[in-house]
C-alpha positions in Angstrom: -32.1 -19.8 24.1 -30.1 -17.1 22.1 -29.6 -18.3 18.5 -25.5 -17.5 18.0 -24.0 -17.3 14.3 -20.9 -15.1 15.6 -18.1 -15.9 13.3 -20.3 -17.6 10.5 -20.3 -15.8 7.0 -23.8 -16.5 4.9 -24.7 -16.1 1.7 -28.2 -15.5 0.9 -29.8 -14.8 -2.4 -32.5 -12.4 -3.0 -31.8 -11.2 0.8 -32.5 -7.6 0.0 -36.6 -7.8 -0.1 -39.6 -9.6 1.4 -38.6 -12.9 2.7 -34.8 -12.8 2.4 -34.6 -9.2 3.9 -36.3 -10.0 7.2 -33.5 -13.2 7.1 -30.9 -10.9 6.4 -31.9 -9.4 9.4 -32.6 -12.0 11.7 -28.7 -13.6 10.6 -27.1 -10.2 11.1 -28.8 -9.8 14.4 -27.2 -13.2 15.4 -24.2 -12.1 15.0 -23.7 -13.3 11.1 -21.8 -11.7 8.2 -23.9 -11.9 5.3 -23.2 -11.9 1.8 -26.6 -10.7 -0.2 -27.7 -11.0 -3.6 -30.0 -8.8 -5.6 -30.8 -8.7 -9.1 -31.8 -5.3 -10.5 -33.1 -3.1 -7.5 -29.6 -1.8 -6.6 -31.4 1.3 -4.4 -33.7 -1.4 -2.5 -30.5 -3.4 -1.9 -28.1 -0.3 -0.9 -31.0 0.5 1.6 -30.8 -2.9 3.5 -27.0 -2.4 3.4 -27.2 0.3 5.1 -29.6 -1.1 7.6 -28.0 -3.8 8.3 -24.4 -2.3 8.7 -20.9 -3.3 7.7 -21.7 -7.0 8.4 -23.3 -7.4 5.1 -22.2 -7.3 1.9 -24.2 -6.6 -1.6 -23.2 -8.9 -4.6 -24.8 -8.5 -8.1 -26.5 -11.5 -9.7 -28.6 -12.5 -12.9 -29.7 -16.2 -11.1 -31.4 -16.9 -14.6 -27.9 -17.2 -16.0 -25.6 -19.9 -14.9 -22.4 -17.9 -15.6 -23.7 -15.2 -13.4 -24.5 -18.1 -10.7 -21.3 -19.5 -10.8 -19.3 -16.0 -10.7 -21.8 -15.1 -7.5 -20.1 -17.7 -5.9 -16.6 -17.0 -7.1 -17.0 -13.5 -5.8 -18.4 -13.7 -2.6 -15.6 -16.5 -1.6 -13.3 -14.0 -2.7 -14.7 -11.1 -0.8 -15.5 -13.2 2.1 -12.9 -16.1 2.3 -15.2 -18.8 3.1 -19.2 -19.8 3.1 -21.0 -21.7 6.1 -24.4 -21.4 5.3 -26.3 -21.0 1.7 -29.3 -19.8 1.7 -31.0 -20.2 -1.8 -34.6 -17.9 -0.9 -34.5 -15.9 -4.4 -37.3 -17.0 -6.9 -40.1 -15.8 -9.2 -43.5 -16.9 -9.6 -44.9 -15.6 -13.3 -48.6 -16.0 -13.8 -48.5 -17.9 -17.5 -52.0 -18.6 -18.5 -52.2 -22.3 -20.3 -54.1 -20.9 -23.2 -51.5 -18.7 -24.2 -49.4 -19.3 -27.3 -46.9 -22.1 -26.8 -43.7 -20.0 -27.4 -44.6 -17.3 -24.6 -45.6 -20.4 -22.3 -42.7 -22.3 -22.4 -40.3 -19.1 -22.4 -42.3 -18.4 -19.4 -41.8 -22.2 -17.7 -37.8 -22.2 -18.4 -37.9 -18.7 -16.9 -39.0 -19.6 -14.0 -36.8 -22.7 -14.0 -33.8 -21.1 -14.1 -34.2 -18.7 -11.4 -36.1 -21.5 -9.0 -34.6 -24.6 -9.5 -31.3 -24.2 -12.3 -29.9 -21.9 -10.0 -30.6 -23.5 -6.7 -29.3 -26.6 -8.2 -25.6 -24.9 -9.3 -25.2 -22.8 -6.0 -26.3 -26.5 -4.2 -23.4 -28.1 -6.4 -20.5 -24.8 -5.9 -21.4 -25.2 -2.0 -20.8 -28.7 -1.9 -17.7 -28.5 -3.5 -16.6 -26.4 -1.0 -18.5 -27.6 2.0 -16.0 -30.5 1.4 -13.1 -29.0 1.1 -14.0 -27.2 4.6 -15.1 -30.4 6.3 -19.1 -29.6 6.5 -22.1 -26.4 6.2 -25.6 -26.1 6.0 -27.6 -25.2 2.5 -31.3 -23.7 3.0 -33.6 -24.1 0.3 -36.9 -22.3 0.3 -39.4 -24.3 -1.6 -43.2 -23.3 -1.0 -46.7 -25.1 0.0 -47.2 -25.1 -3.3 -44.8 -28.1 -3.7 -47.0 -30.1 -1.9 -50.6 -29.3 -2.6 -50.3 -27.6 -6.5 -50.7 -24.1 -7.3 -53.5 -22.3 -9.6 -52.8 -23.1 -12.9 -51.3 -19.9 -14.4 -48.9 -20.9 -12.0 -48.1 -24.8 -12.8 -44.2 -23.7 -13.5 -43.7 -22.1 -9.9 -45.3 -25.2 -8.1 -42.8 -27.8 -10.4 -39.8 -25.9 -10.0 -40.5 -25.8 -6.3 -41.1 -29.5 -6.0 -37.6 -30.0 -7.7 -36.0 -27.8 -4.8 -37.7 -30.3 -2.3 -36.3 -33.0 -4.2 -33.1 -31.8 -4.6 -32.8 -30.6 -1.1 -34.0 -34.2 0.0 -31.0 -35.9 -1.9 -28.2 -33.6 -1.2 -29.6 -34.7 2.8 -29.2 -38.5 1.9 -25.6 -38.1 -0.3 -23.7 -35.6 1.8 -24.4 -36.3 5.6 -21.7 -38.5 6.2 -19.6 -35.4 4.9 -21.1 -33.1 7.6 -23.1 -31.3 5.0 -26.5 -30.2 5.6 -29.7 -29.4 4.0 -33.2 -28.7 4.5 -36.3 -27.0 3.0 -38.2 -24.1 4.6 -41.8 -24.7 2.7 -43.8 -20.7 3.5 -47.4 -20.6 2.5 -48.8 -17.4 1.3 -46.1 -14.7 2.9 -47.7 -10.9 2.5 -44.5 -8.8 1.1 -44.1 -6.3 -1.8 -44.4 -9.5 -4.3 -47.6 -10.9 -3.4 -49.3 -7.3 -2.9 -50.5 -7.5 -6.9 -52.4 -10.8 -5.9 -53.7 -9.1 -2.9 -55.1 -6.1 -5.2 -56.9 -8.3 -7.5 -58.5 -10.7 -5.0 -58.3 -8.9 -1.7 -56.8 -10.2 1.8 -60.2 -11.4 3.1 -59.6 -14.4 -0.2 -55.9 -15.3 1.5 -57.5 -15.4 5.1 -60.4 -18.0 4.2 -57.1 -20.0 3.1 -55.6 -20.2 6.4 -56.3 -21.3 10.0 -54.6 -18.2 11.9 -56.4 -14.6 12.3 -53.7 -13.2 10.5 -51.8 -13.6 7.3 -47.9 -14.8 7.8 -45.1 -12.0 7.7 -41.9 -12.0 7.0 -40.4 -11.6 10.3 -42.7 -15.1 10.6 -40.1 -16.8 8.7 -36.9 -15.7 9.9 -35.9 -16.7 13.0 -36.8 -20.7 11.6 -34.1 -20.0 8.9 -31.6 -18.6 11.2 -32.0 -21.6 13.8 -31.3 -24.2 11.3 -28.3 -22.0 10.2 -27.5 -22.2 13.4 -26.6 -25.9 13.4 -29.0 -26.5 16.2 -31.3 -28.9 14.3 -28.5 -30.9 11.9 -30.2 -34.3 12.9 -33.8 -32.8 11.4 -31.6 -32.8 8.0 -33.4 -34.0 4.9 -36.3 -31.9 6.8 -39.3 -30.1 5.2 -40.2 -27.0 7.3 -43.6 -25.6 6.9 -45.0 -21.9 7.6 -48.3 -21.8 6.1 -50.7 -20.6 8.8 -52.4 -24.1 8.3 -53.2 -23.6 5.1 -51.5 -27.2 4.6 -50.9 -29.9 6.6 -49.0 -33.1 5.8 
């Protein structure tokens, strides 16, 4: 079963690296336009442009700023004339150590709030909006394990703002399905890209493998093809849905 997004137009945040790259690749291979945010890495994100051909297009974003959120929107409906699919996969995972002075902490939780769950929750509301007006789509949110079974605790904000995109995800699945809209969570466990190689460094990949029940630590290309099948609108009545890809490392 081929997985056909021909005619659908995308947009996908932090699509250029890790995670959203190998998406962005999987949706263009199916046929998708994509639109793809990036933050700051504008030679990283020309690169998968230019991999990935004239059916993607780079849009510049801030996703800790809500009038940067709400203009990435504005800009890619422009450019593209209409959104199917959202796929909210950007986010940030700061290592805040508890002891540390309460001013740094906090800075370092609302951070990590507005990138993971602020913005998720704004580009949720702009694609509703027009997901109405349009008569239905499909939003994607990529939460983590970490929702589910806590995170180490320099890393308390990334697990809470992660449980709020399950949350969110679940409710926009109850509200909107009568309107033809969509949603569902994609939950990765420990994914080995550029992002995660610092943690990798300091405790080594034989620490992530005791952590997991495959031979084999999970890729990106391990994710994408689940994200383009439920952009696909192949599993709508899964909606409300929790998706994991954690090599085992949590079951529920």
């Amino acid at each position: 079963m081929r997985i056909n997004l021909k005619n659908k137009h995308i947009l996908i945040t932090g699509g250029s690296r890790g995670i959203g790259k190998a998406i962005s690749h999987a949706l263009v291979d199916c046929g998708a336009k994509v639109a793809i945010q990036y933050h700051q890495n504008i030679n990283m994100a020309k690169k998968t442009a230019r991999e990935l051909g004239p059916k993607a297009i780079l849009f510049q974003a801030d996703l800790s700023d809500a009038i940067n959120v709400s203009g990435l929107f504005y800009n890619v409906l422009k450019k593209m004339g209409h959104i199917d699919v959202i796929i909210n996969n950007a986010g940030l995972a700061i290592g805040s150590d508890p002891t540390a002075e309460d001013m740094q902490w906090a800075n370092d939780w609302l951070k990590t709030m507005d990138v993971n769950l602020n913005a998720v929750g704004l580009l949720c509301k702009k694609s509703i909006e027009h997901f109405e007006e349009r008569g239905g789509g499909i939003i994607i949110n990529m939460a983590s394990r970490a929702a589910f079974r806590g995170d180490r605790k320099e890393y308390m904000a990334y697990a809470a703002s992660k449980g709020g995109v399950v949350a969110l995800t679940k409710s926009i699945a109850r509200a909107y399905g009568k309107k033809n809209i969509k949603a569902f969570v994609v939950a990765p466990g420990f994914v080995q890209t550029d992002m995660t190689a610092d943690f990798i460094n300091k405790y080594g990949e034989d620490h992530v493998l005791k952590d997991i029940s495959l031979n084999k630590m999970t890729e990106p290309d391990d994710v994408a093809p689940l994200v383009a099948f439920l952009a696909s609108g192949m599993a709508d009545h899964a909606t409300g849905a929790t998706f994991d890809i954690n090599a085992g490392s949590y079951l529920h």
